[in-house]
C-alpha positions as CSV (number, residue, x, y, z in Angstrom):
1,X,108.9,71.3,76.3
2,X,111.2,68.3,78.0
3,X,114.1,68.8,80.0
4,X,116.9,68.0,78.2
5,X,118.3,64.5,80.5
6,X,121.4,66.4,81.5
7,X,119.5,69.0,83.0
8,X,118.7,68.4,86.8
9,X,117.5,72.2,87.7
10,X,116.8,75.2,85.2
11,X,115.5,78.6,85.8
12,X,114.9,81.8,84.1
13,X,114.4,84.8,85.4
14,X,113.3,88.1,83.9
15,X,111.7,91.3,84.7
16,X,108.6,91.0,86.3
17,X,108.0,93.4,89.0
18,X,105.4,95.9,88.2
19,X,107.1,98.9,89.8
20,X,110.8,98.4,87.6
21,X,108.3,98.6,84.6
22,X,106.4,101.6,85.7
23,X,110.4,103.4,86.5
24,X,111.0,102.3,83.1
25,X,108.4,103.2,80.9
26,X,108.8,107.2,82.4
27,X,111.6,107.9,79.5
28,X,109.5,106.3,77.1
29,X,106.9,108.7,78.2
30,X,108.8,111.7,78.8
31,X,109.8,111.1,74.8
32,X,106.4,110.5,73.6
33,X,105.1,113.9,75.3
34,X,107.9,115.9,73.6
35,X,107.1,113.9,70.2
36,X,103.7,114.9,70.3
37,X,104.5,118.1,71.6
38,X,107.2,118.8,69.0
39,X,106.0,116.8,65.7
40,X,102.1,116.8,66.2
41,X,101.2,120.1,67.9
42,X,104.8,121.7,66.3
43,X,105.4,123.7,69.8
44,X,109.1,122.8,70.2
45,X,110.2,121.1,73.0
46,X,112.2,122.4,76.1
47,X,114.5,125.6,75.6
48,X,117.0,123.9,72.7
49,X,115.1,121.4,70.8
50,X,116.4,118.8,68.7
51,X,115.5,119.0,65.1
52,X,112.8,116.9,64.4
53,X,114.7,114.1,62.5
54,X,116.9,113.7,65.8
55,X,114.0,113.9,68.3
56,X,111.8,111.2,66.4
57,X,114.6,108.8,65.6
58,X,116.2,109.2,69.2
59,X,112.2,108.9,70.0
60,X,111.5,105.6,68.7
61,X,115.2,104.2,70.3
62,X,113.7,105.2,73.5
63,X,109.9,104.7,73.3
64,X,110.5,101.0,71.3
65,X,114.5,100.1,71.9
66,X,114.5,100.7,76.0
67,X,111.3,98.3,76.8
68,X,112.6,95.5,74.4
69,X,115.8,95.4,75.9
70,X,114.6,95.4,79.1
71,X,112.1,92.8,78.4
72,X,114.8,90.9,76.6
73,X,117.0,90.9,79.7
74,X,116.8,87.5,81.6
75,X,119.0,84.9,83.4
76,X,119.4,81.7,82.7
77,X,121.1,79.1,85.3
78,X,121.1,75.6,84.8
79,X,122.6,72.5,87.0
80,X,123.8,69.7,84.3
81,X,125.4,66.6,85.4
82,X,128.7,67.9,84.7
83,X,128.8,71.6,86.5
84,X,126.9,75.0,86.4
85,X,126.0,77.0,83.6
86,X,124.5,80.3,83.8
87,X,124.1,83.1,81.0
88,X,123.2,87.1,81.3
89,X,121.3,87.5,78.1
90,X,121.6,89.9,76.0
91,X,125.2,90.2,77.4
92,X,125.7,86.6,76.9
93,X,124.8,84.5,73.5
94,X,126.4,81.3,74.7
95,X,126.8,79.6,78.5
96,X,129.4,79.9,80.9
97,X,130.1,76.9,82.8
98,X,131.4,76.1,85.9
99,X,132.8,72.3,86.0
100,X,131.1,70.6,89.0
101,X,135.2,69.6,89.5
102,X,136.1,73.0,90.2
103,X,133.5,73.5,93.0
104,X,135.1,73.8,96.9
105,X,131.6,74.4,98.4
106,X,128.5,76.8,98.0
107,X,125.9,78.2,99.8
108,X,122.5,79.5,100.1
109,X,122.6,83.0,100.9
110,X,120.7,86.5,101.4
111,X,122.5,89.4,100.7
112,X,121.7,93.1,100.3
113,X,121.6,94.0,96.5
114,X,122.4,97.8,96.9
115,X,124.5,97.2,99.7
116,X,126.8,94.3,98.8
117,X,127.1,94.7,94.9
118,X,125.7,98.2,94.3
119,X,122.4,96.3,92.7
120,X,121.0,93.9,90.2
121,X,122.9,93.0,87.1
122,X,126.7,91.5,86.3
123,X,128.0,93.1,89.6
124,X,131.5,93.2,91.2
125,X,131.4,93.6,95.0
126,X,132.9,92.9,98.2
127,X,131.5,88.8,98.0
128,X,133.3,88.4,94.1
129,X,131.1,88.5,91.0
130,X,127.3,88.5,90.9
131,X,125.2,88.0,88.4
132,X,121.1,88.8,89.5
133,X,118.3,90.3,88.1
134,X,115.8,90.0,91.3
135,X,115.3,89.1,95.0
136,X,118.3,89.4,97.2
137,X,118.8,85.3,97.5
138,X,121.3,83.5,95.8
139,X,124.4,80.8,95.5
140,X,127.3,81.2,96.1
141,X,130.2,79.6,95.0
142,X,133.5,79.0,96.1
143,X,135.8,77.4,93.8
144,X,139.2,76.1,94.2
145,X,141.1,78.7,92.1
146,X,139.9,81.2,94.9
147,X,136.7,82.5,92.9
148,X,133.9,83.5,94.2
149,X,130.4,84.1,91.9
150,X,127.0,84.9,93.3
151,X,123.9,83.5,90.9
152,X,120.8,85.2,92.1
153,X,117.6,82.9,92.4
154,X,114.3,83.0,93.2
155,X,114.3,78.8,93.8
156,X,117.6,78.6,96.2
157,X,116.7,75.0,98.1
158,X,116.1,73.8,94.7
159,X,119.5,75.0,93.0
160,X,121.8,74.1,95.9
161,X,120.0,70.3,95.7
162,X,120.6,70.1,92.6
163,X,124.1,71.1,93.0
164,X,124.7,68.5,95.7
165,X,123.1,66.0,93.8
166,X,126.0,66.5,90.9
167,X,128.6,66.9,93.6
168,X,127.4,63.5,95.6
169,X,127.1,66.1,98.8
């Protein structure tokens, strides 16, 4: 696949991490034990079962739905010749930008996910907005309206180059 030629740095992040997977697949597991438990060997499950429409419909959202949204879960951050765009999929169909114009400075920064923003995800927190999905390095931006928005990255020197290559900084 090309770049597109407005497109100086791209990267996409998603799930990857072995040990998030293994924390999410327990519910999915948990489920699947009281499915089989419930539907297969008909020994209801825990002390006030579900009926067993509800336990294999609310089954399958858990067992199929959870992974695929988690695997569906990435972000996307671009640098284009005219500003920054970024998107939190599934939360976000169609790119944010921020105009290169609008941009008072930025910088490369660690930070403490837990700590600074209360975790990964779209985050509010002492620094402004975050938006992250892994690592605890990121941009941050400073724009001239007073905003402040953290974009996690696993490439930082890369993404703040690219930013001072569209800024002539």
């Amino acid at each position: 696949m090309d770049k597109h030629p407005l497109i100086i740095f791209r990267e996409v992040q998603k799930f990857k991490e072995p040990w998030i997977w293994a924390l999410i697949m327990i519910a999915p597991a948990v489920f699947l034990y009281g499915m089989i438990q419930q539907l297969i060997l008909k020994k209801p499950w825990g002390n006030n079962p579900m009926s067993d429409t509800s336990l294999l419909i609310l089954g399958l959202i858990v067992i199929i739905g959870l992974p695929l949204f988690i695997y569906l879960v990435r972000l996307e951050t671009e640098v284009r010749k005219d500003g920054i765009y970024y998107r939190y999929l599934p939360f976000h169909f169609s790119f944010h930008q921020i105009p290169s114009s609008t941009l008072l400075s930025w910088q490369v920064i660690h930070y403490q996910p837990l700590r600074d923003y209360g975790g990964w995800g779209i985050r509010y927190g002492k620094f402004g907005k975050a938006y992250t999905l892994t690592g605890n390095k990121g941009i941050q931006l400073f724009s001239k309206d007073q905003k402040k928005i953290l974009l996690g990255t696993l490439k930082p020197e890369e993404f703040k180059q690219a930013i001072d290559l569209i800024t002539n900084k």
